[in-house]
C-alpha positions in Angstrom: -6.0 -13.7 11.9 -5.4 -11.2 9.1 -2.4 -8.8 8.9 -2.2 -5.6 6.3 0.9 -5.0 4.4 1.1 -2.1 2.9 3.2 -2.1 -0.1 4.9 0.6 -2.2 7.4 -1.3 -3.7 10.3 0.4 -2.5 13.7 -1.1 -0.5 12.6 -0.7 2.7 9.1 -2.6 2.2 10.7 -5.3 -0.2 13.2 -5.9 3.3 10.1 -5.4 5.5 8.3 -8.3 3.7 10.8 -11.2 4.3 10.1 -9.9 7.8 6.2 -9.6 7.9 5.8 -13.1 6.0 7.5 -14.9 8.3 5.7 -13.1 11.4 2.6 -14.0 9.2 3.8 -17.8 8.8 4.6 -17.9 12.8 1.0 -16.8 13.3 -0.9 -18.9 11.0 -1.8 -15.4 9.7 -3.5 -14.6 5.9 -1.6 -11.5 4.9 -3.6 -8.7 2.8 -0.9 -6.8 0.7 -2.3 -3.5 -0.5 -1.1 -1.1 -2.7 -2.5 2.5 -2.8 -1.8 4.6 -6.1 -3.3 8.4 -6.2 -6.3 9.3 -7.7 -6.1 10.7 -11.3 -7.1 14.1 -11.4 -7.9 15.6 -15.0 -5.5 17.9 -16.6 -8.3 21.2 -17.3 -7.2 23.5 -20.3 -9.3 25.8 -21.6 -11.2 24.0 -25.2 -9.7 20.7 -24.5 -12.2 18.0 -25.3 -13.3 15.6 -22.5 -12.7 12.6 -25.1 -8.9 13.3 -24.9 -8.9 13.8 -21.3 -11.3 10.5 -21.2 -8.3 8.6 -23.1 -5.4 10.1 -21.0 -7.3 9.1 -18.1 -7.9 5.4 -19.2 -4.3 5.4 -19.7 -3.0 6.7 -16.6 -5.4 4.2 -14.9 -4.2 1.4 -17.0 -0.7 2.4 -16.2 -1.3 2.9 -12.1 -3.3 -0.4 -12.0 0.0 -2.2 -13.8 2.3 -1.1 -11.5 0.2 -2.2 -8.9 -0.1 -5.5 -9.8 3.3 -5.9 -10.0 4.4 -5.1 -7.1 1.3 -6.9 -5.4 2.2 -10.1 -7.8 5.6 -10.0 -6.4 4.2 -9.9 -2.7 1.9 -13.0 -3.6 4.8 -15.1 -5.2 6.9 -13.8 -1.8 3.9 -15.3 0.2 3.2 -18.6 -1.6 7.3 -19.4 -1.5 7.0 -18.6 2.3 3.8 -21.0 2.8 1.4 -17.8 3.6 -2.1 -16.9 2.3 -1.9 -13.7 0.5 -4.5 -11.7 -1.1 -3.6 -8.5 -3.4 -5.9 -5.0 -2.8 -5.8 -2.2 -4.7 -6.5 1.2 -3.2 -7.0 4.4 -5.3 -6.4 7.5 -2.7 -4.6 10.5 -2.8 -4.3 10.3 1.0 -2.0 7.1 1.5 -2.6 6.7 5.5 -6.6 7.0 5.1 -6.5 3.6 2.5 -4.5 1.9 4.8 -6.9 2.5 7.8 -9.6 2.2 5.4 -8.6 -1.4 4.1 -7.7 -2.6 7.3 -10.7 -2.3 8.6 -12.9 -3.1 5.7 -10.7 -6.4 5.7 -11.6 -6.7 9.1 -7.7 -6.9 9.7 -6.2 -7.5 13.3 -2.8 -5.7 12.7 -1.1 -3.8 10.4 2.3 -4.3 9.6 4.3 -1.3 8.0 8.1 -0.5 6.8 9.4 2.4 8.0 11.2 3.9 5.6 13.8 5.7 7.7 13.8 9.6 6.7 14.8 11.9 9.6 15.1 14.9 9.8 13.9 18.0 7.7 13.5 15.1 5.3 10.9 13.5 7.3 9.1 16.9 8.0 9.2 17.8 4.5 7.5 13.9 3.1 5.8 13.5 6.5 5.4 9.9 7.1 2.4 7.2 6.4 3.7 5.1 8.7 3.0 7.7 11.5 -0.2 9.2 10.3 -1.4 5.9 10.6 0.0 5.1 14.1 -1.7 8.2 15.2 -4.9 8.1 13.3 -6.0 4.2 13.7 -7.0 2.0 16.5 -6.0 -1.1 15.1 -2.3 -2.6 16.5 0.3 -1.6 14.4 4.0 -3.1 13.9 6.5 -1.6 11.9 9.5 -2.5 10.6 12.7 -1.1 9.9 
């Protein structure tokens, strides 16, 4: 069996990951952490020169992919402490619930396992929620925790 955790790195995943390991551990499960950063999207001025938007890209990329492997090494030293086979993914998408769903399936994953990050009212509206796009837009099983 192979469960998605999504990752962003925030308090309510870090808390959600104690709880998803040990669901993992309990299932004999592999857990596939992913983290999804946003696509870089050039800055345009008119007469800049591609090589300098070429080098601030490399360095945004170089930045996004950093961060991403920290917070998906942090995951994989969580996992190995807890006795669970982890794997690290990075996803590059400017629309967060679409990786997920992507990744879970390309990973042929059986569940996804998500933290809700508990924003209600106009604040939910406003920031909308990943974990209930992706409720609503997979068919894969999905557990969240709060």
């Amino acid at each position: 069996m192979q469960i998605l955790l999504p990752v962003d790195g925030s308090d309510s995943t870090r808390n959600a990951i104690k709880q998803a390991l040990a669901f993992a551990k309990s299932l004999g499960a592999k857990v596939i952490g992913l983290h999804v950063e946003p696509e870089f999207h050039m800055p345009w001025v008119e007469g800049d020169f591609l090589p300098t938007n070429k080098m601030l890209k490399d360095r945004v990329d170089e930045e996004h992919k950093a961060r991403a492997q920290h917070i998906l090494d942090s995951l994989r030293n969580e996992a190995i402490s807890a006795g669970v086979e982890c794997e690290g993914v990075v996803g590059i998408n400017d629309i967060v619930y679409q990786e997920i769903i992507s990744t879970a399936e390309k990973q042929n994953c059986d569940l996804i396992v998500m933290a809700s990050h508990g924003h209600a009212g106009p604040t939910a509206v406003l920031l909308g929620s990943e974990t209930a796009k992706v409720l609503t837009h997979t068919k894969l099983p999905v557990l969240v925790l709060r």
